[in-house]
N, C-alpha and C positions, 0 to 999 in steps of 0.2 A: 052611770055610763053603760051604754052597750058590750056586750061582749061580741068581735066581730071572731067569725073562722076563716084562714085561708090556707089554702094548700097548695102547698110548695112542691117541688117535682126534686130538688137539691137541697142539700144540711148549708152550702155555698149563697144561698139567695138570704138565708138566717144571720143577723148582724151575732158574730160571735162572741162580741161582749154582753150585751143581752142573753144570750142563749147560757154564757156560761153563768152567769149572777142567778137565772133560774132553776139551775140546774142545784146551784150551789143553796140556793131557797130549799131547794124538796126534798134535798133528803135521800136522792134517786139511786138505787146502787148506780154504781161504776159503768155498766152497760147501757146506760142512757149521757155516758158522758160526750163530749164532741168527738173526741176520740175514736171511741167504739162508734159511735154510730156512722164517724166518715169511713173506717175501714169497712163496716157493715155496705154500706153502699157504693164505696170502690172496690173491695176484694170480696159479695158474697159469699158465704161456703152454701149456698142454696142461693140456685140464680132468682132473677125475681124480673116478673113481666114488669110491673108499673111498681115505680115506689110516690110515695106521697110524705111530706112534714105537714100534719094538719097541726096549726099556728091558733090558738086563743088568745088576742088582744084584746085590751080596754083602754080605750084614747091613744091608740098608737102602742101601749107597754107590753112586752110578751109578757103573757102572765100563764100558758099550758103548752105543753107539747104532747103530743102523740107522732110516734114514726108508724107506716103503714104500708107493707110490702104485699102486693101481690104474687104469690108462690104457686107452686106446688108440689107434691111431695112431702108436705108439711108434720105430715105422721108415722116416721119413720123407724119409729119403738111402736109404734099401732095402739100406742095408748088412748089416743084420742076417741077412735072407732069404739076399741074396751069400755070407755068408761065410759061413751055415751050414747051407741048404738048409732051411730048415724055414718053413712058412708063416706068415709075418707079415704078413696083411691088414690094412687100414685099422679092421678094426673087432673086432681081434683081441684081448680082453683080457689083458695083463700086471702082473703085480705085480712092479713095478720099483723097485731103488733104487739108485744115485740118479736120478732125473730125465735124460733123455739131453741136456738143455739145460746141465747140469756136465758139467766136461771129464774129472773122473777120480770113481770109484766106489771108498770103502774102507769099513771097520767103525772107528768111533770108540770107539775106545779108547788106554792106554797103548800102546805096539809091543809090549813085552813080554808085554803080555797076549791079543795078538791069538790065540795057537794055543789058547787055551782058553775066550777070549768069545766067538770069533765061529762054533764051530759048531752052539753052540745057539741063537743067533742066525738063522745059516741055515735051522736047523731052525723054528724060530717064523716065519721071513717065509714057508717053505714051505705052513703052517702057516696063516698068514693067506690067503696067496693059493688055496688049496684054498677057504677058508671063506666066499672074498670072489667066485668062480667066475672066478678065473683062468684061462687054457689054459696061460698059464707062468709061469715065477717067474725074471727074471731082473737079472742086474748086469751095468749095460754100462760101458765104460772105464776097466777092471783096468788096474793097472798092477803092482801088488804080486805079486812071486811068488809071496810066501809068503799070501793070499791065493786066488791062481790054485790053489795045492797044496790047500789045504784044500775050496775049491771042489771041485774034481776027487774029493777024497773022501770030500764029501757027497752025489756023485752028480749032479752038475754039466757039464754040457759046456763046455768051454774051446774057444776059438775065436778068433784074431783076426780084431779089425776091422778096424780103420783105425789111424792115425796121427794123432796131435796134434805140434806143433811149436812148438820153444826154443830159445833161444841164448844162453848162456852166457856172461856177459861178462868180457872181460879187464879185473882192475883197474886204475886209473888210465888207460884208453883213453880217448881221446875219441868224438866220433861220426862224424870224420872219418877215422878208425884202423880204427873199425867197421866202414864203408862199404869201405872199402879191401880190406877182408877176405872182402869176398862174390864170390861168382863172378864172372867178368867180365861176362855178360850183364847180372846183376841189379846190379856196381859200376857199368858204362856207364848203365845205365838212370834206378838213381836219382840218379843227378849229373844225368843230363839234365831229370828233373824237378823237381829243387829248382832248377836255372838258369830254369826256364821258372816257376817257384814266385816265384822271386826276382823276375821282370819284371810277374810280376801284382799288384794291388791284391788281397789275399789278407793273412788272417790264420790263426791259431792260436794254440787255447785248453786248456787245463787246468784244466777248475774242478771245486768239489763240485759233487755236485747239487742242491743245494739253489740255488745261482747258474745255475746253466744251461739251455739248454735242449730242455728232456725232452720235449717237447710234438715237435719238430724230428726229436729223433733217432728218437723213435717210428718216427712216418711215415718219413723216408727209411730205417731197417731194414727196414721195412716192405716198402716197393717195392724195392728189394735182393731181399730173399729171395724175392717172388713174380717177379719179373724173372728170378731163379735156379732156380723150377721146385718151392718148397719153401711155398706160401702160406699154412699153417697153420704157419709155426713159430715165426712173431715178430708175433702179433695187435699190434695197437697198444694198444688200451686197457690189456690186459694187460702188456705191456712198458713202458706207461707207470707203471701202478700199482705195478709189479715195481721197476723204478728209483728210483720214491722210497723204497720199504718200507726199499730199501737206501743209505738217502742216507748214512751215518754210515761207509759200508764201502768206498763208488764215485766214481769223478771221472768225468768226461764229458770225453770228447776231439773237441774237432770243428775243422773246416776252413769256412773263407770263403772265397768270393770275388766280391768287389765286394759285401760285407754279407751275399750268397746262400751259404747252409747246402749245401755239396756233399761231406762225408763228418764221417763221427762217430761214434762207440761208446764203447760204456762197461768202464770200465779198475777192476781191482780190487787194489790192493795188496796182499800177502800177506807179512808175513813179509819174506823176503830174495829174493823171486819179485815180478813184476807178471804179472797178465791180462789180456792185453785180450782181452776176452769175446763183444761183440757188435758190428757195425758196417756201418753203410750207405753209399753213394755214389752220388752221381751225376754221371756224366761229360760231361754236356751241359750244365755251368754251367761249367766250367772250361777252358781249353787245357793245362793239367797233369792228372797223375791224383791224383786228391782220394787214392786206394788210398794210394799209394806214399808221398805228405805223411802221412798217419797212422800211416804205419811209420815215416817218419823224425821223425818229433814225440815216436812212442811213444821210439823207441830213446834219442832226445834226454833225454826225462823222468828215463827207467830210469839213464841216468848220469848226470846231474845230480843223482839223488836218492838214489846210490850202491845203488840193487839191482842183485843179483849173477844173477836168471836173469831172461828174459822170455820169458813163454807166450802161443802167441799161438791157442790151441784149433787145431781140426782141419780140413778141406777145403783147396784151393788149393793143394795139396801146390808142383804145379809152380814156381808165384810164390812164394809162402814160400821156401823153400828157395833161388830167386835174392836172397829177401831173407836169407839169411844164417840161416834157422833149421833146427836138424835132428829128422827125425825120432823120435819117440818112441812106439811102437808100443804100442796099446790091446787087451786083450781083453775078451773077455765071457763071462760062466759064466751058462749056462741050462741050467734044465730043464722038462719037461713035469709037467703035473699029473694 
């Protein structure tokens, strides 16, 4: 049979029993699910000129998906520019997919099918972003080789970027097995701040989101990332509206002390994976770091609720890593139009 492409302008024009039976074929993190990607296209946290679903059928069946947003602003850690010399201004248009707020970028398909949906696939997001007046067409947070190869021979630049960070848990460990395990700056560190945890009027929560509060974590994401030099990456309205679209997929993690909101983000289960995706803090409510209780809360969850990895997305290499997570090295396939 033919493989045909078509591209959709709404995730709504997509029959969502089909979409979902696909989704559930590939394997896809969590950010390629219906979910995310409707809040991704009604609540951007990065507006977008044009978006596109480019659809791979064969006799009517969806068999790939690629989402396909025209942006810009897209480089907003400048990593992009770093790592590959090529000019990425603030008002630079790209036809991106995924979203660079997802931690990893693939083509939604079966695996099996990946070496033959997804280069005409490539070819149609080319395709779009020429149509759409792109300057580039690119996929950021490769992780798949086989991906990266085909990339590369469609004409693609490969590149890495950066690193995202996981760790892998030993069955039957607890969280004090866990802690033990991490380097010694980062095992001293966080004993000393679950002891200074333990003498505070301080709690810690886990809930949907439909019980928490979203309004809180908003804001202090908020002031987090512009505090960190990044003001356009986590609007609040946006990330509030983004949060609920996904109340069915996300728990909200957050920290007290003395009833006052000093860290929180939001956790996506996956499969036999957790995310924690996004999260704020503020160190001037607390004598502890609100940081380090939401890695020991996250860790907490992830074994009690017997998940086997925890992701915990990209930056902070340094502190990650005393927290026990290892590197997992990202690229990106670009080209020019």
């Amino acid at each position: 049979m033919r493989t045909e492409i078509l591209s959709l302008k709404s995730l709504s024009e997509i029959e969502r029993t089909s979409y979902e039976a696909l989704f559930a074929a590939s394997g896809a993190p969590v950010f390629y699910s219906w979910h995310f990607l409707i809040a991704a296209e009604l609540s951007p946290l990065l507006p977008y000129r044009e978006i596109r679903y480019l659809c791979a059928t064969e006799g009517g069946r969806l068999v790939g998906l690629m989402p396909a947003y025209l942006q810009e602003n897209v480089d907003p850690f400048g990593v992009i520019a770093q790592t590959t010399g090529m000019a990425f201004a603030p008002t630079t248009p790209v036809m991106l997919t995924h979203i660079m707020h997802a931690t990893e970028t693939c083509v939604v398909c079966a695996p099996q099918d990946l070496a033959w949906v997804a280069p005409p696939l490539l070819g149609a997001l080319e395709q779009a972003g020429r149509a759409c007046g792109a300057q580039y067409i690119a996929l950021l947070n490769v992780v798949s080789p086989e991906l990266m190869e085909i990339g590369k021979g469609a004409g693609y630049a490969c590149t890495y970027m950066w690193d995202r960070f996981n760790a892998v848990l030993r069955p039957g460990a607890t969280l004090e097995q866990v802690i033990e395990e991490f380097p010694t700056k980062g095992r001293w560190e966080m004993k000393r701040q679950r002891r200074k945890f333990d003498r505070s009027s301080s709690a810690i929560e886990m809930l949907p989101v439909r019980q928490a509060d979203v309004d809180g974590f908003a804001e202090l994401c908020f002031r987090t990332t512009v505090k960190n030099g990044t003001p356009s990456y986590y609007p609040v309205d946006a990330m509030r509206q983004l949060v609920h679209h996904c109340a069915d997929i996300a728990l909200v993690l957050s920290v007290r002390c003395e009833g006052r909101l000093c860290g929180s983000g939001i956790v996506f289960p996956d499969g036999r994976k957790i995310h924690f995706w996004a999260l704020g803090v503020d160190y001037d409510l607390s004598e502890y770091s609100p940081y380090s209780m939401l890695f020991s809360a996250l860790y907490d969850y992830a074994i009690t609720q017997g998940f086997e990895v925890v992701e915990v997305g990209r930056t902070n290499k340094y502190i990650k890593e005393r927290l026990g997570f290892k590197a997992v090295p990202l690229y990106s396939l670009i080209k020019s139009t």
